[in-house]
Each structure stands twice: as C-alpha cells, then as structure tokens.
GUDOKE-27058 format. One record per residue: residue number from 1; x, y, z of N, C-alpha, C in turn; chain. Coordinates in Angstrom, 3 decimals, m for minus. Each point is the difference from the previous one (the first is absolute). Last residue first. Example, Ala and Ser with C-alpha at 12.3 -4.5 7.8 and 13.67 -1.06 7.14 Angstrom:
// residues 2
[rec 2 [12.850 m2.250 7.080] [0.820 1.190 0.060] [m0.770 1.090 0.730] "A"]
[rec 1 [0.290 m5.720 m0.070] [m0.890 1.190 0.000] [0.900 1.200 0.000] "A"]
This chain:
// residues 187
[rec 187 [m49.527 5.665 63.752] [m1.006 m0.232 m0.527] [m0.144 1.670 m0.817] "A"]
[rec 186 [3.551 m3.500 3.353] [m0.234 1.433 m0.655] [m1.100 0.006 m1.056] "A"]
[rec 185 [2.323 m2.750 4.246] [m0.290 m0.358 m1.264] [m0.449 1.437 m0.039] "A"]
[rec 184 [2.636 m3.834 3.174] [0.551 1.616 m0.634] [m0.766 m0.132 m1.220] "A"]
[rec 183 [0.843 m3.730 4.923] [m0.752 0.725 m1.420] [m0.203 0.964 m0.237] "A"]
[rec 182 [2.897 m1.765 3.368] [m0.696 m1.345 m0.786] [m0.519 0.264 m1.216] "A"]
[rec 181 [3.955 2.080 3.331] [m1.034 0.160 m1.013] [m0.453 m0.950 m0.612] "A"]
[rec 180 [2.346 m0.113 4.918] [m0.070 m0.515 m1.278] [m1.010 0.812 m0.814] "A"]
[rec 179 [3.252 1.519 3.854] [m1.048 m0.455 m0.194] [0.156 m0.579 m1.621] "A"]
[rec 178 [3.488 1.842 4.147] [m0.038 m0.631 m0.711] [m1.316 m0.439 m0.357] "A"]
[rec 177 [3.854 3.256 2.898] [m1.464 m0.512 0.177] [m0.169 m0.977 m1.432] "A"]
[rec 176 [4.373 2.053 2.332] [m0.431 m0.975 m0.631] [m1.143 m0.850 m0.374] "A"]
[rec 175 [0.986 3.656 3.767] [1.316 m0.382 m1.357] [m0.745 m1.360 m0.434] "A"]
[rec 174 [m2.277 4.098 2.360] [0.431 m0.872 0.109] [0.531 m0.675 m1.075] "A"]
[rec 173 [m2.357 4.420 0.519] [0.775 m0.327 1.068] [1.403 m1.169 0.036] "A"]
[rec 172 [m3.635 1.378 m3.532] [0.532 1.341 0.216] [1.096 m0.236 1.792] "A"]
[rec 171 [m1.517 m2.641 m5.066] [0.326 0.035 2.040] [0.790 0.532 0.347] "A"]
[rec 170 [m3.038 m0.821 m4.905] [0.795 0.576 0.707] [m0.025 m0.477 1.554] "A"]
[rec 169 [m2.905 m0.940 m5.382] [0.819 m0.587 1.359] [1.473 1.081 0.739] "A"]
[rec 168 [m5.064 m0.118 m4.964] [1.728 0.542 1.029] [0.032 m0.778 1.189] "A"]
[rec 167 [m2.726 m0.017 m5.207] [0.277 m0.747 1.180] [1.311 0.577 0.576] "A"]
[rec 166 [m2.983 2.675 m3.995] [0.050 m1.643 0.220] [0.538 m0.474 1.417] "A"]
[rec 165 [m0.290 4.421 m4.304] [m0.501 m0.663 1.181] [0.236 m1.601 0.263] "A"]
[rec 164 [1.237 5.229 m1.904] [0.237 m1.215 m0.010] [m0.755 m0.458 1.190] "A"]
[rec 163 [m2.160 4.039 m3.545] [0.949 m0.317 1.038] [0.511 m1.487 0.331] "A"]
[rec 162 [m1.504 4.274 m3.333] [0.417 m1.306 0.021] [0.756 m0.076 1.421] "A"]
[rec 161 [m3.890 3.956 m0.279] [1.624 m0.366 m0.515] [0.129 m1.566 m0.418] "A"]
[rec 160 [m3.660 2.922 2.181] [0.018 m0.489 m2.015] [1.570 0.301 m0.043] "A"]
[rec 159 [m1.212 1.168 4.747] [m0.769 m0.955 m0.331] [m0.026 m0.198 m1.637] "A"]
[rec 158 [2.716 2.247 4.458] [0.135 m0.122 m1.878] [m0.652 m1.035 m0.276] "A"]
[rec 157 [m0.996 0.676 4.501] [0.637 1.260 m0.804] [0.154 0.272 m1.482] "A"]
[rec 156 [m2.216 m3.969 2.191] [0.533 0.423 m0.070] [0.326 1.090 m0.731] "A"]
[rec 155 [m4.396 m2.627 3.050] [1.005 0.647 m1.563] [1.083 0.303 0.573] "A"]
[rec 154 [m3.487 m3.630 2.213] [0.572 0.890 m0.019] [0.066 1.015 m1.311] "A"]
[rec 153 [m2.475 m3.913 3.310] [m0.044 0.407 m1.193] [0.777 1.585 m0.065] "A"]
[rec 152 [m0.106 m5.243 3.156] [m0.145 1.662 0.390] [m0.200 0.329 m2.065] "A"]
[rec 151 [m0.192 m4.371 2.538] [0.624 0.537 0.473] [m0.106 1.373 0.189] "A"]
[rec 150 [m3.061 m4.657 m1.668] [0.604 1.517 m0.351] [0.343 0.440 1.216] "A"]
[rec 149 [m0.105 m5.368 m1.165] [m0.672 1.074 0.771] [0.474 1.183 m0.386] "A"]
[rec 148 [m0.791 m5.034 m2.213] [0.837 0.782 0.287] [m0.423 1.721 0.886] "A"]
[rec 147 [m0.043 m6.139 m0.978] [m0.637 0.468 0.788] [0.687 1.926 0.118] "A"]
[rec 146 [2.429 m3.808 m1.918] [m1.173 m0.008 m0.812] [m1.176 1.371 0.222] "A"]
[rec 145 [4.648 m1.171 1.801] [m0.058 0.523 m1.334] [m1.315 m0.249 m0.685] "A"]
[rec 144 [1.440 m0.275 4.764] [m0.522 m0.994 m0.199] [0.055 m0.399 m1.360] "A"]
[rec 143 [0.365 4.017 2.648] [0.564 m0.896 0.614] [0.425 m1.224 m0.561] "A"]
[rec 142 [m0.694 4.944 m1.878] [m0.590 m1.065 0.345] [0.753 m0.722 0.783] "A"]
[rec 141 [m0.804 5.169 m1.587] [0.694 m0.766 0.571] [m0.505 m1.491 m0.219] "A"]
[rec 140 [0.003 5.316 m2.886] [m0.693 m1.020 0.644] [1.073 m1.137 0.650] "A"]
[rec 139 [m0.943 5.453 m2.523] [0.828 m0.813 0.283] [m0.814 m1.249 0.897] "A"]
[rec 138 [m0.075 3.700 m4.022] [m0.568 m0.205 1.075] [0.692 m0.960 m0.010] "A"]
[rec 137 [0.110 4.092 m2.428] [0.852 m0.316 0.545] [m1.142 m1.092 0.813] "A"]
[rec 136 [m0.318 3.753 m4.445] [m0.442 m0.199 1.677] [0.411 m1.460 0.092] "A"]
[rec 135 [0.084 2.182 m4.568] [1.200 0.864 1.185] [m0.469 m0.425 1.290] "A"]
[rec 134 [m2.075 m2.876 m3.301] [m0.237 1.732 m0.630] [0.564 0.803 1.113] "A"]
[rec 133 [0.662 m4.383 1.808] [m1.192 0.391 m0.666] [m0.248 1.189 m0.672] "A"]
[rec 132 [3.231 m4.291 2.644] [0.200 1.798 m0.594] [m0.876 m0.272 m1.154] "A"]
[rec 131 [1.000 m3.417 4.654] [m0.420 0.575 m1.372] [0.018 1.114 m0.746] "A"]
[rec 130 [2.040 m4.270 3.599] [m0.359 1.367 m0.284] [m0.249 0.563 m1.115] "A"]
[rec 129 [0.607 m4.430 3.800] [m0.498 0.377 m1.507] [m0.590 1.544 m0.072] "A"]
[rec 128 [3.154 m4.349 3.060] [m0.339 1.365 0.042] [m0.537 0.111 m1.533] "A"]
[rec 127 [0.641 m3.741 4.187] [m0.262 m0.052 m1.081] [m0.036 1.458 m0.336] "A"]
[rec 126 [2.882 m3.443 2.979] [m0.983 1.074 0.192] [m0.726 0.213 m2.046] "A"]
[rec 125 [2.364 m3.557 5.258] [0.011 0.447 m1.785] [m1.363 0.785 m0.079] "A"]
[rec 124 [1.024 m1.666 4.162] [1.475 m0.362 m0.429] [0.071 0.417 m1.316] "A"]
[rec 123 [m2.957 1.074 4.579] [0.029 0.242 m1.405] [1.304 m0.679 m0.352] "A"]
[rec 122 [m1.783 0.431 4.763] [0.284 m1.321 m0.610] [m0.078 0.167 m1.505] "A"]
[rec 121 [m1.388 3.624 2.808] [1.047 0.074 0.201] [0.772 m1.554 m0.497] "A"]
[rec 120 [m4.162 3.278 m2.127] [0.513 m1.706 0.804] [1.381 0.173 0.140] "A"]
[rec 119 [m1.231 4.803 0.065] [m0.376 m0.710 m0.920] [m0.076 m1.223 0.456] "A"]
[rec 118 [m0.569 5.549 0.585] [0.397 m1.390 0.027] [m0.265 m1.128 m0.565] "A"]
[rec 117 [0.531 5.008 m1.984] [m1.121 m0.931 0.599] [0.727 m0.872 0.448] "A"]
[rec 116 [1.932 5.408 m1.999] [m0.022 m1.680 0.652] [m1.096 m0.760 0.299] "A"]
[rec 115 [2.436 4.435 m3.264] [m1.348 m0.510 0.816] [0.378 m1.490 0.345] "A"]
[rec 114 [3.096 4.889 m1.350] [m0.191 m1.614 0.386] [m1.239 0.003 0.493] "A"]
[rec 113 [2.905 3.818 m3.593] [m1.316 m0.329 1.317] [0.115 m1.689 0.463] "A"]
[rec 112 [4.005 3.544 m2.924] [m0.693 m1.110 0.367] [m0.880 m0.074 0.857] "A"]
[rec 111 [1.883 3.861 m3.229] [0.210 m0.260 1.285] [m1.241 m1.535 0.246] "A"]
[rec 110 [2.109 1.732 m3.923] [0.885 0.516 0.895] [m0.352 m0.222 1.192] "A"]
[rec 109 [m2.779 m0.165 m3.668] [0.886 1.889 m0.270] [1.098 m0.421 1.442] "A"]
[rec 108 [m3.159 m3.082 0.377] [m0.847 0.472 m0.917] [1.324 1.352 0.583] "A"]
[rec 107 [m0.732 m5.374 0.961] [0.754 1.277 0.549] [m0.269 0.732 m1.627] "A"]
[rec 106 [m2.120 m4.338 3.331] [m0.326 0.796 m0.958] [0.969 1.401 m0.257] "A"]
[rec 105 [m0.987 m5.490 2.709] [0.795 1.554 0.311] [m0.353 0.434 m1.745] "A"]
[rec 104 [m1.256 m4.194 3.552] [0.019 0.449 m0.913] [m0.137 1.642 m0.337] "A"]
[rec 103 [m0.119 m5.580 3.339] [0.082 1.876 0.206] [m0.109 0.137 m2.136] "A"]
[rec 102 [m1.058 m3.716 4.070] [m0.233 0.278 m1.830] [0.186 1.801 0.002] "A"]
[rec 101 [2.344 m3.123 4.597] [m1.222 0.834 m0.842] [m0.107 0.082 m1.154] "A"]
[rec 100 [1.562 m2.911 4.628] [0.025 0.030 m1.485] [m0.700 0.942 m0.465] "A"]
[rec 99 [1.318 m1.959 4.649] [m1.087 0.797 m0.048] [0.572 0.763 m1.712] "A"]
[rec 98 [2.178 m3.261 2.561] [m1.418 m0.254 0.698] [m0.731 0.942 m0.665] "A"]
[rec 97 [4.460 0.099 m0.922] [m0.232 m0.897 m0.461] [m1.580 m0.477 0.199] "A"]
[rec 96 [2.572 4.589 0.369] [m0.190 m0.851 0.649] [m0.924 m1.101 m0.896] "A"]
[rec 95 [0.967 3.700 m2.168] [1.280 0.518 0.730] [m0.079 m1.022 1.182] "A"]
[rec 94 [m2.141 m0.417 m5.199] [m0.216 0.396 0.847] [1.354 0.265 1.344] "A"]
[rec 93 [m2.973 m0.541 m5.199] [0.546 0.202 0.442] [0.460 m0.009 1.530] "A"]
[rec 92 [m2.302 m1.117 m5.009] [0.082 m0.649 1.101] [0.979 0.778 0.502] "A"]
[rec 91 [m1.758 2.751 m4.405] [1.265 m1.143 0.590] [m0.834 m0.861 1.759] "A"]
[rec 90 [m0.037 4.207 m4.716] [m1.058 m0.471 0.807] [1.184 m1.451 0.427] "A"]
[rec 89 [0.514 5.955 m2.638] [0.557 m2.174 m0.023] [m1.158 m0.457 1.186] "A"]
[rec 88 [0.930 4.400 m3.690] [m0.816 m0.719 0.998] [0.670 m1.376 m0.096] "A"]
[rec 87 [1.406 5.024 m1.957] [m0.228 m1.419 m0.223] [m0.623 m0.185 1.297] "A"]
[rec 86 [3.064 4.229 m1.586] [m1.541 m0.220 m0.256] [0.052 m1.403 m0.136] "A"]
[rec 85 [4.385 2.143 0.349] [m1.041 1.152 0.541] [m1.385 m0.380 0.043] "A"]
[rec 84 [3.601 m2.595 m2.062] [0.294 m0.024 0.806] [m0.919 0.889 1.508] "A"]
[rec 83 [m2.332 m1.618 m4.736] [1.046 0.187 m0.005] [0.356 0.320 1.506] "A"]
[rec 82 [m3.498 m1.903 m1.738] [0.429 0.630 m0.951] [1.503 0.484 m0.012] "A"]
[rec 81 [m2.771 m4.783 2.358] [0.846 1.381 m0.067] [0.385 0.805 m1.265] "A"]
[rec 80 [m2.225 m4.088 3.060] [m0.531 0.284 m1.425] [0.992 1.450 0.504] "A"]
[rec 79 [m0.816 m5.208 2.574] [0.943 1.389 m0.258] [m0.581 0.732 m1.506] "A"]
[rec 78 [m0.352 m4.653 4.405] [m0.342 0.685 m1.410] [0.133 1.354 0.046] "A"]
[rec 77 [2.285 m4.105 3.719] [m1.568 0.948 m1.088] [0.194 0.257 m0.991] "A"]
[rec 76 [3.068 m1.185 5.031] [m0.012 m0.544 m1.693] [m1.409 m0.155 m0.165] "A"]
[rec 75 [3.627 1.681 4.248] [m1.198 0.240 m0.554] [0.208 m0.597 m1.273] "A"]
[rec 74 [1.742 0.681 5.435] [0.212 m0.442 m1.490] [m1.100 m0.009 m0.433] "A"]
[rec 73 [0.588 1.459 4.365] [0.092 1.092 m1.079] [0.101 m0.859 m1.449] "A"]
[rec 72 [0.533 m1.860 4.045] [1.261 1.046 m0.037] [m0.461 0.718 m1.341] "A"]
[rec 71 [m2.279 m4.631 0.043] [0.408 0.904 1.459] [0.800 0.813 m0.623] "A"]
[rec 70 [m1.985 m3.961 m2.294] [m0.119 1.891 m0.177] [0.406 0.173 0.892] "A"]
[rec 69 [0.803 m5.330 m2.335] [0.058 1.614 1.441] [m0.149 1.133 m0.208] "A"]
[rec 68 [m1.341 m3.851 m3.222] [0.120 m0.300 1.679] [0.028 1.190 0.280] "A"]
[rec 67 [m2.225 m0.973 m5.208] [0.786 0.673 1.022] [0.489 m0.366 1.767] "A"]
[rec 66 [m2.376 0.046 m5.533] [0.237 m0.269 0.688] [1.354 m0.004 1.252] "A"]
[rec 65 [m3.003 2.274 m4.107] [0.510 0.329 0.387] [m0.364 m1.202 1.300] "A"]
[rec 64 [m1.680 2.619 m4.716] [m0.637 m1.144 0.992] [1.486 m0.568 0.679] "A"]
[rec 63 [m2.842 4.311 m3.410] [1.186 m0.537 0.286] [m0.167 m1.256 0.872] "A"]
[rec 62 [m2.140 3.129 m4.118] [m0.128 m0.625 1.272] [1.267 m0.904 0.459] "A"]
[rec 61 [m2.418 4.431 m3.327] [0.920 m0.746 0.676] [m0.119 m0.745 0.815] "A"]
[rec 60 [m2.499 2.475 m4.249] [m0.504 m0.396 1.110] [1.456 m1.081 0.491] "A"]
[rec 59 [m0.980 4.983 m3.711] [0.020 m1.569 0.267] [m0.375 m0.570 1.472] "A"]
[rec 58 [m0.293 4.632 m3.776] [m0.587 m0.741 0.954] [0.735 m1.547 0.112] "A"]
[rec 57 [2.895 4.193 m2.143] [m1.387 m0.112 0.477] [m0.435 m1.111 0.751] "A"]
[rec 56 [4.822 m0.380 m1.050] [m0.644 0.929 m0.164] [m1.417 m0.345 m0.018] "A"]
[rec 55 [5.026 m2.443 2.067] [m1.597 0.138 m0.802] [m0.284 1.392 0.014] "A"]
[rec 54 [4.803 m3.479 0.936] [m0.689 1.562 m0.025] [m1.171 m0.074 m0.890] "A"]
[rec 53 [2.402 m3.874 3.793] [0.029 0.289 m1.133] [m0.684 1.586 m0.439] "A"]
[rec 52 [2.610 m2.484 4.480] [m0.646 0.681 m0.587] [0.084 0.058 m1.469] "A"]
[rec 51 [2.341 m0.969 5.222] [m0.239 m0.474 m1.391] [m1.222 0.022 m0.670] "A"]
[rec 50 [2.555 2.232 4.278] [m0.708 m0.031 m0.692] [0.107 m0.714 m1.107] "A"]
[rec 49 [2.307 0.909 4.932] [m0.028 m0.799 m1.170] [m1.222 m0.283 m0.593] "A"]
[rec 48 [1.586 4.476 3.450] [m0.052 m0.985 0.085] [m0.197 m1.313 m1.475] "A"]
[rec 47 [1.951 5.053 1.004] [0.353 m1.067 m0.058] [m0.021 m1.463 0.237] "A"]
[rec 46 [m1.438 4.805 1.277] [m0.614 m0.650 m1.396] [0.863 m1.121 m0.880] "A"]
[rec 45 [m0.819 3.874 4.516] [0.137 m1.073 m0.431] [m0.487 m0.930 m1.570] "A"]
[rec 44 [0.152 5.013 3.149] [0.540 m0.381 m1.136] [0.113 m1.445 m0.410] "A"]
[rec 43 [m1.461 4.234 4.095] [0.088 m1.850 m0.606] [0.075 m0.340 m1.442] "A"]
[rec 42 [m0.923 5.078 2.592] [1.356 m0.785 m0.509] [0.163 m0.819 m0.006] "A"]
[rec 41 [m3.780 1.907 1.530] [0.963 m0.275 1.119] [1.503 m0.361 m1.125] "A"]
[rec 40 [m3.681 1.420 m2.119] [m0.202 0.598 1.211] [1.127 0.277 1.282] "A"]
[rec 39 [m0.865 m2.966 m4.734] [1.027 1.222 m0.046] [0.158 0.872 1.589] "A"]
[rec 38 [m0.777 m5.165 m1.510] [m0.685 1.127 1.323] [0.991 1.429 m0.304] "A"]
[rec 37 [m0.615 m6.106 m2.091] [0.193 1.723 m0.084] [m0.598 0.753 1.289] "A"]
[rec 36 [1.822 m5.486 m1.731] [m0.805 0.870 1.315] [0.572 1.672 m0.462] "A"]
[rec 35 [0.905 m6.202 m1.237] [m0.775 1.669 m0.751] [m0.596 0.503 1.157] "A"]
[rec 34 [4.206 m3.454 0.848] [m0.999 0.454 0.227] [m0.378 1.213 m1.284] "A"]
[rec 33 [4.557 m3.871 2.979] [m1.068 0.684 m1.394] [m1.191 0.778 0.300] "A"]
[rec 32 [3.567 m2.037 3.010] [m0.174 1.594 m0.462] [m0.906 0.603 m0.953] "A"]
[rec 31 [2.148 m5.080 m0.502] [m0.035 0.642 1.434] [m0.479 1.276 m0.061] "A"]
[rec 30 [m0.874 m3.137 m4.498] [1.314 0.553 1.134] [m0.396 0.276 1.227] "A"]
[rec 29 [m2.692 m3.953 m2.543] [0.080 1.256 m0.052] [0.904 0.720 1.082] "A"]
[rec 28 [m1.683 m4.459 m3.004] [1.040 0.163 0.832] [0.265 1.700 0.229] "A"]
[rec 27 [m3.433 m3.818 m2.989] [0.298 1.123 0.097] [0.565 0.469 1.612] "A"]
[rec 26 [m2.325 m4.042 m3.830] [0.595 0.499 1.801] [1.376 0.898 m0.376] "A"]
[rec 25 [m4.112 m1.836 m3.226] [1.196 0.608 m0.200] [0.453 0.636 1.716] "A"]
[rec 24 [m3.344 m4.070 m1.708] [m0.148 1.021 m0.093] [2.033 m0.063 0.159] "A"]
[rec 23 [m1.243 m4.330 0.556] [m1.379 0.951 0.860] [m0.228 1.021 m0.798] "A"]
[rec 22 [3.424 m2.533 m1.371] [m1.369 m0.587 m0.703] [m0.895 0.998 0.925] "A"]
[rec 21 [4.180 2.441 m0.203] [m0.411 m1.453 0.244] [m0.608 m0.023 m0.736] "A"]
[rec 20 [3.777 3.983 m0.250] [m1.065 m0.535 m0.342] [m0.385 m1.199 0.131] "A"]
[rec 19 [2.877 4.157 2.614] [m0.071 m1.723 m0.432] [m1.493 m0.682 m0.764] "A"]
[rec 18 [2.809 4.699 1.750] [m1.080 m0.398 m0.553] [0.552 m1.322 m0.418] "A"]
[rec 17 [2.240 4.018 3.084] [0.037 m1.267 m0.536] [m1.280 m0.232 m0.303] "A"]
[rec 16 [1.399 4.030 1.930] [1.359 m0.702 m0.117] [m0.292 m1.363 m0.279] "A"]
[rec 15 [m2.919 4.156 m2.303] [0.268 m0.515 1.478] [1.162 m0.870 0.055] "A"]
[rec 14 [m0.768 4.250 m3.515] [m0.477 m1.461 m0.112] [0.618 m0.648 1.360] "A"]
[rec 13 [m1.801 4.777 m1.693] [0.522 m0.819 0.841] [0.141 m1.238 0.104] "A"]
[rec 12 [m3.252 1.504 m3.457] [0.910 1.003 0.480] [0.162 m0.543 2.012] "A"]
[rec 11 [m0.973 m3.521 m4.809] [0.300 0.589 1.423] [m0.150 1.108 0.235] "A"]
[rec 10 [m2.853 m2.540 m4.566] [1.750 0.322 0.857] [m0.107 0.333 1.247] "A"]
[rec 9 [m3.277 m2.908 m3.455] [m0.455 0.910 0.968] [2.181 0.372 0.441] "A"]
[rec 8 [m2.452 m2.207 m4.434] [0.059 1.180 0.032] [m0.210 0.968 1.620] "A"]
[rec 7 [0.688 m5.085 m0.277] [1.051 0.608 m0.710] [0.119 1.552 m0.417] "A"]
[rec 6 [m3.131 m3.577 2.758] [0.748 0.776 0.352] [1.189 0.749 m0.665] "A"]
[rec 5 [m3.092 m3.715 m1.361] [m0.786 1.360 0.082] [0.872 1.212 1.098] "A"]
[rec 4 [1.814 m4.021 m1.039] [m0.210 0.647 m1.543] [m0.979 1.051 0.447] "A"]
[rec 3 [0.924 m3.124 3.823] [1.526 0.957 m0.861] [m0.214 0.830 m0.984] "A"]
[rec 2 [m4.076 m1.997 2.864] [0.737 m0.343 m1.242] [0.718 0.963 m0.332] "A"]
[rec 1 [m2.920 m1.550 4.509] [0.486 1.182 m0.675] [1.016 m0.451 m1.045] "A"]
C-alpha cells in the first residue's frame, strides 16, 4: 500500500494510533468503539474508526486486513456510508475465539440488520470487495484475495448520494485491539 495513494482518504474518528510499516498501516483502536444503530431500542453508536475517501456513482472497494485477536467483539472491514443514518460495514467478528463470524450489518434510516456465517476459526487476514452498481450494493469476502465470494446484495436508503468509503476498525469491548491494513484500493 503506497502513502501516495492514501492522501485523498481522512478519518472520521481517528483511533489512538496509526503507525505506518512496510506491512501496511497498523491501526490501534479505542476501547468502546463501534457503528451500531437501533432507533427501536435507542442504540446510538457511531463512534467507531473510519478512514475513508468520497465517491459518486459506480465504483469497486476493496479492502485487505490482517489481524490476531477478535474476541470481545473486535472488528476490522469495509465500510461505505452516506451518512450516520445509512451505511454498511462487513468485518471478522467474534465474542469467543473458537467460533469467528463474517458478520455484516446494513442500517437503512437508523436501524442496523446483522447477517452472520461462520467462518475458519484459524483466519488471520481478510479480504473485503464491495461494489456499487447504478445504486445496488454488492458485497464480497475472500480469504485468500484472489478467490472472492458474495455475501449479500443490498441498497441504501439514499442511494445517488456521494458516499465515503473505505476501511473501519473498532473494540467494542477491549482496549487496545490492533490490525494491519495491507490494502486500500478504489476503482
């Protein structure tokens, strides 16, 4: 990943440390973090660490993401958001170490859905590629970044807006989770 192709991407939330290597950009995420809507019940979360550039009409995102510990809810994926009320993220996630899921959440006016699959519980890096097609939304996983699988096909609410997209990390439990972004590209 080349510094120079990261210059038109900024933060909203910027985490408690980014260190740029030769691997990628390791990324240090607060305690508490998290994107999570539910007007239903009153959940409000939206302070987890997005870095993101802003597109209009069709492009194709992919992200690639190495990683040790998910437990407690930590999470690092891919993100496309119009705004605080409407986005999708997709992530490795999980609440026991034995049992990892490819979850991925959709919040449309406010209120977030989750879909899960399991997954190799021996994953250490992930691959994410999402697309926006004349306002439709598709999303994909890999293991492997070559090899890629569809997840789900969505919309959002405000589908012909500009929205930001690109790579988030939050822990929503635990202090000091930490993954590497290897690769951030935008098409």
């Amino acid at each position: 990943m080349l510094l120079e192709q990261l210059l038109e991407f900024e933060w909203l939330n910027e985490p408690e440390d980014v260190d740029f290597q030769d691997a990628g950009m390791k990324v240090t995420a607060r305690k508490g973090t998290d994107f999570w809507q539910n007007k239903k019940h009153n959940v409000h979360m939206d302070n987890g660490h997005f870095f993101f550039t802003r597109k209009c009409g069709n492009f194709t995102l992919t992200t690639h993401w190495e990683f040790d510990n998910i437990e407690g809810l930590n999470q690092c994926g891919i993100m496309v958001r119009a705004d605080e009320q409407n986005w999708v993220k997709a992530s490795i996630l999980t609440e026991s170490l034995q049992y990892p899921k490819l979850g991925s959440c959709v919040t449309n006016n406010g209120y977030t859905d989750w879909a899960a699959q399991n997954i190799s519980n021996d994953i250490k890096e992930i691959w994410f590629k999402l697309k926006r097609q004349n306002g439709d939304y598709l999303l994909f996983y890999s293991e492997d970044g070559e090899k890629f699988c569809q997840i789900r096909l969505f919309n959002l609410y405000q589908e012909d807006v500009e929205v930001k997209a690109g790579a988030y990390i939050c822990a929503p439990k635990n202090e000091g989770y930490q993954a590497v972004l290897k690769g951030l590209s935008i098409e």
